[in-house]
N, C-alpha and C positions, 0 to 999 in steps of 0.2 A: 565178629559181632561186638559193637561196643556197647556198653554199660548204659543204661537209661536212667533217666529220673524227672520223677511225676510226684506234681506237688497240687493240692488242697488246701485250701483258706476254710475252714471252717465259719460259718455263718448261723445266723436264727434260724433257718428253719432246719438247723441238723442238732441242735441242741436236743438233750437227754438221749440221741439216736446212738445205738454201739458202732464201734470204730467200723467194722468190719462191715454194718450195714451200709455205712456210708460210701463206701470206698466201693461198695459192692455198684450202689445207686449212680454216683458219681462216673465209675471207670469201667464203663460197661465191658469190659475187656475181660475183668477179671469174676471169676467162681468164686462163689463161699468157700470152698475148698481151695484154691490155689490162694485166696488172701492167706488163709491158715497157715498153710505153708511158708508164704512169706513174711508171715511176722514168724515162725518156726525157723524159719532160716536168718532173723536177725535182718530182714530189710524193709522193717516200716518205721518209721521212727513221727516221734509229735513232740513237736518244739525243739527238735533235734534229740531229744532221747530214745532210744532205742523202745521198741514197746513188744513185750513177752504176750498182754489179754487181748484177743480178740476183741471181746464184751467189755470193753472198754469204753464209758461213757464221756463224748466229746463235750466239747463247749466251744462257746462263738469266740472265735478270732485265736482257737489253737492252728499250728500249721501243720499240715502231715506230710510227710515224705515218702515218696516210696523210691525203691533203688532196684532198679532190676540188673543186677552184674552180670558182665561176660562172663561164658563159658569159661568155667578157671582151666588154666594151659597145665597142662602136663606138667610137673614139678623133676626138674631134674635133682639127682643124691647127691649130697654135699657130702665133701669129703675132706677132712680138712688137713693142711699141707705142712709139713716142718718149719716150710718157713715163714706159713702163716703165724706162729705161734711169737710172742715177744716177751712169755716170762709163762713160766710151770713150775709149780710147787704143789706140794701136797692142800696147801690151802686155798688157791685160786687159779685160774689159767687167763691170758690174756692173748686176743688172738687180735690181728689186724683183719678187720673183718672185710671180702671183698664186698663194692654194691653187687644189689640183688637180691642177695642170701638174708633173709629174716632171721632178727635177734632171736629171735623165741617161736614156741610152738602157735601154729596159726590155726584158724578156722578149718585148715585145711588138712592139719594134721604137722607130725613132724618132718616129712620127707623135705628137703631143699631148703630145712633150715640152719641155725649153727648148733643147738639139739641133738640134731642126728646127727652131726657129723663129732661134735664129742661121743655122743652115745658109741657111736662107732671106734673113737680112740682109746676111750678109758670106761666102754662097759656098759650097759642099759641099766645095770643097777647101782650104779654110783651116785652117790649127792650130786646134781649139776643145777647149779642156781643163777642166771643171771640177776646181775643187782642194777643193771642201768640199761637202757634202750637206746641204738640207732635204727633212726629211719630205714626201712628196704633199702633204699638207695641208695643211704649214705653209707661211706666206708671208714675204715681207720678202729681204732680201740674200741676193742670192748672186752669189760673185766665182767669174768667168771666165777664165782664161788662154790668150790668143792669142799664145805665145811659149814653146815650151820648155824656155827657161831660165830664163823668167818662174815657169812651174811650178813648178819647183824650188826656187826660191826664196822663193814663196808655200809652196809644202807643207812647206818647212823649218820656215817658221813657225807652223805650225799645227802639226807633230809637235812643238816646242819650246815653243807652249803660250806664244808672242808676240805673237797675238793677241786682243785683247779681242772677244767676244762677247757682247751683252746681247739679249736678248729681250722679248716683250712677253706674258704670258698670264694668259687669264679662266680662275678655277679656282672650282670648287664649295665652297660654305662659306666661311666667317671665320678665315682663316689665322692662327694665333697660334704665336708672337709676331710682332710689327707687321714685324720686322727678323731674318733669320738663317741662318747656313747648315748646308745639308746636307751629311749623306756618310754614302754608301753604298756595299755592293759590289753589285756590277751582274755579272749573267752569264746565257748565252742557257735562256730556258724549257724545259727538258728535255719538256716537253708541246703547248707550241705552239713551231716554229723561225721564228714571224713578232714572236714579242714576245721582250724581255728582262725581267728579275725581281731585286729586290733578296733579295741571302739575309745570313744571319747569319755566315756564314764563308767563302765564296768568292766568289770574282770582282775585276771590275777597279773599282779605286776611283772614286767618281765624287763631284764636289764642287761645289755649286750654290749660291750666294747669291741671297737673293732680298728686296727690297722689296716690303711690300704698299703700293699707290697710292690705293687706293679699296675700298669696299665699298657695294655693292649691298643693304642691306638686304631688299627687294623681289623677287630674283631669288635672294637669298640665294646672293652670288657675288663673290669677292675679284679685284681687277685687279693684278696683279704684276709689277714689274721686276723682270727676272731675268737674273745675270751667271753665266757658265760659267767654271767655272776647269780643268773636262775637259770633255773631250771624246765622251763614249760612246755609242753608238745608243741613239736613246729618252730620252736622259737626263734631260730635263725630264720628258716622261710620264709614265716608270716611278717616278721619284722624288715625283712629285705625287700618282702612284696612293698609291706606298706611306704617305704620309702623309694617306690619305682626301681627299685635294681633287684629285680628276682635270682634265683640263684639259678645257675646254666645247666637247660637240660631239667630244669624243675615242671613236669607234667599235671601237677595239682597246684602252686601256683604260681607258676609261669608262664611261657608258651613252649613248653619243654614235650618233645616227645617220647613215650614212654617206651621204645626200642632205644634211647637215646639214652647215656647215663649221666644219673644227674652230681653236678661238681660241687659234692657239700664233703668233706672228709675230717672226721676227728682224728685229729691230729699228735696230739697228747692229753695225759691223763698222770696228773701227780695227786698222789695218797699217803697213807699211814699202812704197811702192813698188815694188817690182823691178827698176826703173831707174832713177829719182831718187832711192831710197832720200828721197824726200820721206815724211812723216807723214800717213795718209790714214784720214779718218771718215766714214764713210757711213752716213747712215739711211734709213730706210726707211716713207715713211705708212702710217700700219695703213688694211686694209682697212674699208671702210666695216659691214661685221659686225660690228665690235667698240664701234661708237654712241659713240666715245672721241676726241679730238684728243691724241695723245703731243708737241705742239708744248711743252708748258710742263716737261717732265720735264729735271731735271736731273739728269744719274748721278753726277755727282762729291758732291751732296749726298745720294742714296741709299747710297750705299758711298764714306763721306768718308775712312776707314782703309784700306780694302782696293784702292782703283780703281788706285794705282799698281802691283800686282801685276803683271798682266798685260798691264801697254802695252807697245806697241813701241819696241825701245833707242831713244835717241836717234840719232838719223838722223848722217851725216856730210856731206852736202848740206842745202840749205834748212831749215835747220831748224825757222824760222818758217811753214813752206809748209804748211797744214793743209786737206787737201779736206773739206768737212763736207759737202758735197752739196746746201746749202742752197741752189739755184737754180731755175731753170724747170723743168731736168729734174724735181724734185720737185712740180712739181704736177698735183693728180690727174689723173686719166685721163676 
């Protein structure tokens, strides 16, 4: 069963009327009691925000949403693998994360996410903090903090925009020009609250470099390096939708299907330690979906002017001391 959505334009004569009246008048389908539920389970949303009061008084020309989701599937245990791991310390762990597996704990609990599966290597009672998000789908680095100050310190640098982010993604069609960046304003879909949307005049800026590596003649599909210089939900999707090359296999906004994995993978991730303030580069093998080796890529010769923008200061310990991740950890699984 797939996922529904049912949408309301509010109008004059629903004005001063509660949400839940309307919805009730309007969608003869649904009970007082089962709207209740549904905004309890987090699926009504007005003007794309989520809405917790029933008794919520509308006005003319708000939108409502409703989302009835499929039966959620079975969650299989994540477990997570040696050679998933690309760097462990007492202060943070860094895992190449496969698609699928959710960064963080979901609506749904923690089972089949990367959560449980630390929880399961180092303990249910240990500090386990992620400081950054991938997409479900997308795969590649993701850093872990096992230290609360470490946290802090990591998410200082990501609010500051210290850390280099590069990715890896197969996008539809013959990306032109060879070399170049975007920017856009990015703000959430007043019609669906699971996507964001580039508009002409509002939202938060988003700025995306990107090298094309290859093209596929034959599958009619460009291979892209791709460096973030923000940070935004979606930012590579939305940005790739809006310039007609979605990302392959992208089911929200592409024509990607969702048994299908989608080809977005981060790639690397250079930092500042949190306690040696050492200099640290980790990448990540792309999954074997992507029929690609990212061994011979060089990023300082893709973005030869821009790649100092976003490193990290120079360290005041080790200065020399660069984790690149280049060792056994990195080999495949």
């Amino acid at each position: 069963m797939a996922s529904k959505k049912l949408y309301l334009q509010i109008t004059g004569k629903h004005a001063g009327l509660e949400l839940s009246s309307v919805i009730e008048s309007h969608f003869k389908r649904f009970s007082l009691e089962e709207i209740r539920e549904l905004i309890q389970n987090g699926s009504i949303f007005l003007d794309g925000k989520r809405i917790d009061n029933p008794t919520l008084i509308v006005r003319p020309g708000q939108l409502v949403g409703i989302y009835q989701a499929a039966p959620s599937p079975v969650m299989k245990s994540y477990e997570i693998r040696n050679c998933d791991i690309l760097m462990e310390d007492r202060y943070l762990i860094a895992l190449n994360k496969p698609p699928g597996i959710a960064s963080d704990t979901t609506r749904f609990g923690k089972r089949g996410t990367v959560i449980e599966g630390l929880e399961k290597r180092l303990g249910s009672r240990r500090y386990i903090q992620p400081v950054h998000r991938l997409d479900k789908q997308t795969s590649g680095v993701l850093l872990i903090s096992l230290k609360p100050l470490a946290t802090k310190k990591l998410m200082a640098q990501f609010q500051e925009r210290r850390i280099e982010k590069m990715y890896i993604a197969l996008v539809t069609g013959f990306i032109r020009p060879e070399s170049g960046v975007l920017r856009h304003l990015i703000r959430k879909d007043p019609r669906d609250p699971r996507k964001q949307m580039v508009h002409p005049l509002t939202g938060k800026e988003a700025v995306t470099r990107y090298k094309r590596l290859q093209y596929d003649a034959d599958e009619n599909r460009s291979l892209l390096l791709i460096r973030l210089e923000t940070g935004r939900t979606h930012q590579i999707r939305v940005q790739m939708h809006a310039m007609g090359h979605p990302v392959v296999g992208d089911h929200l906004y592409g024509d990607g299907k969702p048994s299908r994995p989608m080809l977005l993978h981060a790639y690397s991730l250079h930092f500042v330690h949190p306690h040696t303030s050492a200099s640290v580069r980790l990448t990540a093998p792309l999954p074997s979906s992507f029929h690609f080796s990212a061994e011979e890529i060089n990023p300082e010769e893709c973005f030869p002017l821009e790649y100092s923008g976003e490193r990290p200061a120079s360290p005041p310990q080790n200065p020399m001391k660069n984790i690149t991740g280049d060792d056994d950890s990195l080999k495949k699984c």
